[in-house]
LUMLOSE-95141 format. One record per residue (C-alpha): residue number from 1; x, y, z; residue in one letter. Coordinates in nm, 2 decimals. Example, Ala and Ser with C-alpha at 12.3 -4.5 7.8 and 13.67 -1.06 7.14 Angstrom:
residues 2
[tipa 1 [1.23 -0.45 0.78] a] [tipa 2 [1.37 -0.11 0.71] s] 
***
This chain:
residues 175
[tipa 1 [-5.90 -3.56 -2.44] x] [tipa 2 [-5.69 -3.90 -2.51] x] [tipa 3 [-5.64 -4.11 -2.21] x] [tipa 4 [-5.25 -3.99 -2.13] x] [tipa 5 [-5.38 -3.61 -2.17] x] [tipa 6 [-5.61 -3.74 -1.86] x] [tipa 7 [-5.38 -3.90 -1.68] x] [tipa 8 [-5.13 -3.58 -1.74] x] [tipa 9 [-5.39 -3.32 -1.61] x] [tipa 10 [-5.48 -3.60 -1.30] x] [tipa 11 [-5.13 -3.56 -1.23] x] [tipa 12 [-5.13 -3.17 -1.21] x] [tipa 13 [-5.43 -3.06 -1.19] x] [tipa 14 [-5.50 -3.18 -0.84] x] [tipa 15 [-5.13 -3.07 -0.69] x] [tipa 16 [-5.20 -2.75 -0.54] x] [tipa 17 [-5.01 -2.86 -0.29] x] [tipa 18 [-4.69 -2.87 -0.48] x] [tipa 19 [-4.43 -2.67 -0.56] x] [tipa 20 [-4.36 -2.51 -0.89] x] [tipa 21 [-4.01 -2.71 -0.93] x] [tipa 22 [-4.24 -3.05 -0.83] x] [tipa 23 [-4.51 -2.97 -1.09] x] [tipa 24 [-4.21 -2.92 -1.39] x] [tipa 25 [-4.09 -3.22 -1.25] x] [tipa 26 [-4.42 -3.44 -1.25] x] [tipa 27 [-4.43 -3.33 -1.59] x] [tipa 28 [-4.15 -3.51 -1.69] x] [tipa 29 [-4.26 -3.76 -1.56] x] [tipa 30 [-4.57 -3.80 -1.76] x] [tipa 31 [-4.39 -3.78 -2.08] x] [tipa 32 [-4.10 -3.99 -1.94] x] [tipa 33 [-4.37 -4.32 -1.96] x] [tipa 34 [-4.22 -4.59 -2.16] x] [tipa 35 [-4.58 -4.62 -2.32] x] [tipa 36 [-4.54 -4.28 -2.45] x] [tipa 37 [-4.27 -4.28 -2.67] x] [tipa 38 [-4.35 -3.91 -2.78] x] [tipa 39 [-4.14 -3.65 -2.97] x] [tipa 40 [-4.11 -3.42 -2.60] x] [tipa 41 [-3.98 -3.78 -2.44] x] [tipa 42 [-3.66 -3.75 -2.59] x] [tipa 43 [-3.58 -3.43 -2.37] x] [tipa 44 [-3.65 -3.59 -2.07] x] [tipa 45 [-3.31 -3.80 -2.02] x] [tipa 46 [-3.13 -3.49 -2.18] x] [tipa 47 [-3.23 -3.20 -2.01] x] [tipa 48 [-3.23 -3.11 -1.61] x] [tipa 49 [-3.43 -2.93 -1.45] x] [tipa 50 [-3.26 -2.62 -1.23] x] [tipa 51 [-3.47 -2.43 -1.17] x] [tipa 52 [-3.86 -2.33 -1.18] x] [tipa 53 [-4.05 -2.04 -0.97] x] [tipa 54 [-4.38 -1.90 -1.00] x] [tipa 55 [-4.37 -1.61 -0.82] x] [tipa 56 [-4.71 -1.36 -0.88] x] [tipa 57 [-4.72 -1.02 -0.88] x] [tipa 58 [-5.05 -0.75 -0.92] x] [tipa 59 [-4.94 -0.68 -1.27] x] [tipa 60 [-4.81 -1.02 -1.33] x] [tipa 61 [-5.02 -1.23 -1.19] x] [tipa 62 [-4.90 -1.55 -1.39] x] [tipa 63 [-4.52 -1.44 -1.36] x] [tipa 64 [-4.31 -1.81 -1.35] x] [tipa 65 [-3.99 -1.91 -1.47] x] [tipa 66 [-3.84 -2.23 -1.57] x] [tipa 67 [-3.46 -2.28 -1.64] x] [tipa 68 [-3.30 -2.59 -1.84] x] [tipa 69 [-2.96 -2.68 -1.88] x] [tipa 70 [-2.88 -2.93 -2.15] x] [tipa 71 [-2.56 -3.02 -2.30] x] [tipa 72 [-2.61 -3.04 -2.67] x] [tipa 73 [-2.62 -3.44 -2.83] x] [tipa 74 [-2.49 -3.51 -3.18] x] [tipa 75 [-2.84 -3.60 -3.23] x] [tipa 76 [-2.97 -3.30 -3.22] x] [tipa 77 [-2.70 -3.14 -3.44] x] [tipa 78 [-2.68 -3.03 -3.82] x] [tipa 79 [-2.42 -3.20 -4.08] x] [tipa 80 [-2.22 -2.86 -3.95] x] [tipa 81 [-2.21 -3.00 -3.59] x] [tipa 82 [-2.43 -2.72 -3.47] x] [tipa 83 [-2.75 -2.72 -3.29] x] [tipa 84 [-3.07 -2.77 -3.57] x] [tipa 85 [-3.29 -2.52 -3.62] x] [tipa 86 [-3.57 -2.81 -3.59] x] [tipa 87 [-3.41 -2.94 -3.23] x] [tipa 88 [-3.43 -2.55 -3.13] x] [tipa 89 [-3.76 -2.54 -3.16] x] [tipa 90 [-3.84 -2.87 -3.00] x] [tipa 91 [-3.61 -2.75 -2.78] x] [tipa 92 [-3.79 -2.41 -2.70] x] [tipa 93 [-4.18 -2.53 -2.72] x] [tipa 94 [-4.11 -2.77 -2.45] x] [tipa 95 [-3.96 -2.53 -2.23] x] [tipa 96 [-4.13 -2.25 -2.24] x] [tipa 97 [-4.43 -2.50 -2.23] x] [tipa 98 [-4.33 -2.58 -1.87] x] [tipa 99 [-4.32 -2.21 -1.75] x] [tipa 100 [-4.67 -2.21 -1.80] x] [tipa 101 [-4.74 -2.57 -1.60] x] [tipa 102 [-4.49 -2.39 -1.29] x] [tipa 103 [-4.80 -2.17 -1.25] x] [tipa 104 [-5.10 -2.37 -1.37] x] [tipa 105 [-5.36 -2.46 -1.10] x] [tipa 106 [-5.68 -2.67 -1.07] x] [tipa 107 [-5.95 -2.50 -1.30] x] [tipa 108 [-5.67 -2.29 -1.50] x] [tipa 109 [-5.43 -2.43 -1.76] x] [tipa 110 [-5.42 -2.78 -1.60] x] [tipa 111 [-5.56 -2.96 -1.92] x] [tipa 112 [-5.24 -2.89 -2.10] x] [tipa 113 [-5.23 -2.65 -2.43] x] [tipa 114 [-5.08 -2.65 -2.78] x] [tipa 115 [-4.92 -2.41 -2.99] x] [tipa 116 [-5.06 -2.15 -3.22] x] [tipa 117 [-4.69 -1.97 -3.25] x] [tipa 118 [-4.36 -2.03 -3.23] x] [tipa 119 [-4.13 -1.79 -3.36] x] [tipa 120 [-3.80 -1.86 -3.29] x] [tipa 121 [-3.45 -1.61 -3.36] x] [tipa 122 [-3.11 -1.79 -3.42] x] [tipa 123 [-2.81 -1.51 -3.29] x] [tipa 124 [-2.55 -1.78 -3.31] x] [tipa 125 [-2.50 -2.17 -3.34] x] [tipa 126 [-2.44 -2.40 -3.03] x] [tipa 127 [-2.17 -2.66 -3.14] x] [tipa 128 [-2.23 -3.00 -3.04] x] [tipa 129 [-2.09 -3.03 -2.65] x] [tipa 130 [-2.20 -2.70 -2.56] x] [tipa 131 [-2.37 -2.65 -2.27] x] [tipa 132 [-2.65 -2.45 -2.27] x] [tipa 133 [-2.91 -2.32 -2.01] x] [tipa 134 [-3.29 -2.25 -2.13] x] [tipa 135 [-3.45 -1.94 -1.94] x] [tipa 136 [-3.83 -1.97 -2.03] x] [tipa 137 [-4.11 -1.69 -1.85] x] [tipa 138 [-4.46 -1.67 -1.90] x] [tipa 139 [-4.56 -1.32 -2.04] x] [tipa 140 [-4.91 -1.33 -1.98] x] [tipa 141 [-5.18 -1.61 -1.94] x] [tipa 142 [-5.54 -1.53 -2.01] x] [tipa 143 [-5.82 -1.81 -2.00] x] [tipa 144 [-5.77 -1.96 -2.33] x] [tipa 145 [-5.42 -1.79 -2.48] x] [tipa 146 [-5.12 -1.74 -2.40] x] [tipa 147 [-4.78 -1.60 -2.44] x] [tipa 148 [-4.41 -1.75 -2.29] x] [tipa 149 [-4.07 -1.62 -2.42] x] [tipa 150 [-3.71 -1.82 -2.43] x] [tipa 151 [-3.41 -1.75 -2.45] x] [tipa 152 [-3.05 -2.03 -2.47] x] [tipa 153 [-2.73 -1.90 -2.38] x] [tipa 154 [-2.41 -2.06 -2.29] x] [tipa 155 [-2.22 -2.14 -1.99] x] [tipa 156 [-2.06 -1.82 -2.05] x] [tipa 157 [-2.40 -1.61 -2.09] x] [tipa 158 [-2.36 -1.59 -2.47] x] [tipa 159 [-2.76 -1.56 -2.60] x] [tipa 160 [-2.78 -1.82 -2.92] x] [tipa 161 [-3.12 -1.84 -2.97] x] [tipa 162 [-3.45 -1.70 -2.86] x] [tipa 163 [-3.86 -1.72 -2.90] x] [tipa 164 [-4.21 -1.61 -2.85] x] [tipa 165 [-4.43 -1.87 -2.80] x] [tipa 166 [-4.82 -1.83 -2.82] x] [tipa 167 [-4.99 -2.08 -2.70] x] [tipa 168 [-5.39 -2.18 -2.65] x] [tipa 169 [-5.55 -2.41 -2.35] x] [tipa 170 [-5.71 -2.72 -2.44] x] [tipa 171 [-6.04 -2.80 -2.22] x] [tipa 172 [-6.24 -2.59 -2.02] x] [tipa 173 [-6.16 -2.27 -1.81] x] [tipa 174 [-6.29 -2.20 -1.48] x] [tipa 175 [-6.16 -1.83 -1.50] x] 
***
């Protein structure tokens, strides 16, 4: 593990004491170091953070929630002025990668994780201004994969885009 994967899982691995809205947040912070620089940094002054729950049940037992709202940047956008496909996905693994760190605890997908899928469904284009909100849930967790799903609407509840997300722990499992 590199030496800012470390200093990310230091960061959350040892917060059982914090909520699931503080972990998200200390997230961001980690990828918000100037020393950084990463791909998922760019989101960090973009995007706010309203909302993240992790809220277990007996047949959900990793049920969390995470939910973005970000207005979209000419950046981001295609020569058409719409959202990018690309900036979607960017969009979505970093989100739905969060729901999963609202419920992570010490021993259990606090090393961080990486994708194996990311299969993302464009409904309609977001136009450059739009706000958006981005609902992510974690479908189920096991001790090395796992599945989140997304969805981006607009301020109006219009769905845009959605994804599954399959992703796979990096480091070990106490489970």
């Amino acid at each position: 593990m590199g030496s800012r994967a470390k200093r990310y899982a230091a960061m959350i691995s040892h917060s059982g004491d914090l909520t699931p809205f503080e972990k998200v947040q200390k997230w961001f912070e980690a990828v918000g170091m100037e020393e950084y620089g990463g791909h998922d940094a760019l989101l960090q002054s973009l995007m706010t953070l309203e909302s993240a729950t992790s809220e277990p049940t007996p047949k959900h037992p990793h049920h969390s929630t995470t939910v973005f709202s970000l207005t979209i940047p000419r950046t981001f956008c295609n020569m058409s002025g719409n959202l990018h496909g690309g900036a979607v996905a960017l969009i979505f693994d970093i989100c739905t990668s969060t729901a999963i760190t609202a419920c992570s605890k010490e021993g259990f997908w606090d090393t961080g994780h990486v994708s194996r899928t990311l299969n993302c469904t464009y409904l309609r284009p977001a136009a450059e201004g739009t706000k958006v909100f981005v609902e992510s849930e974690v479908v189920h967790l096991g001790r090395r994969m796992g599945l989140t799903r997304g969805v981006m609407k607009t301020e109006n509840g219009k769905i845009c885009y959605t994804c599954e997300h399959g992703k796979a722990a990096v480091g070990a499992s106490s489970l």
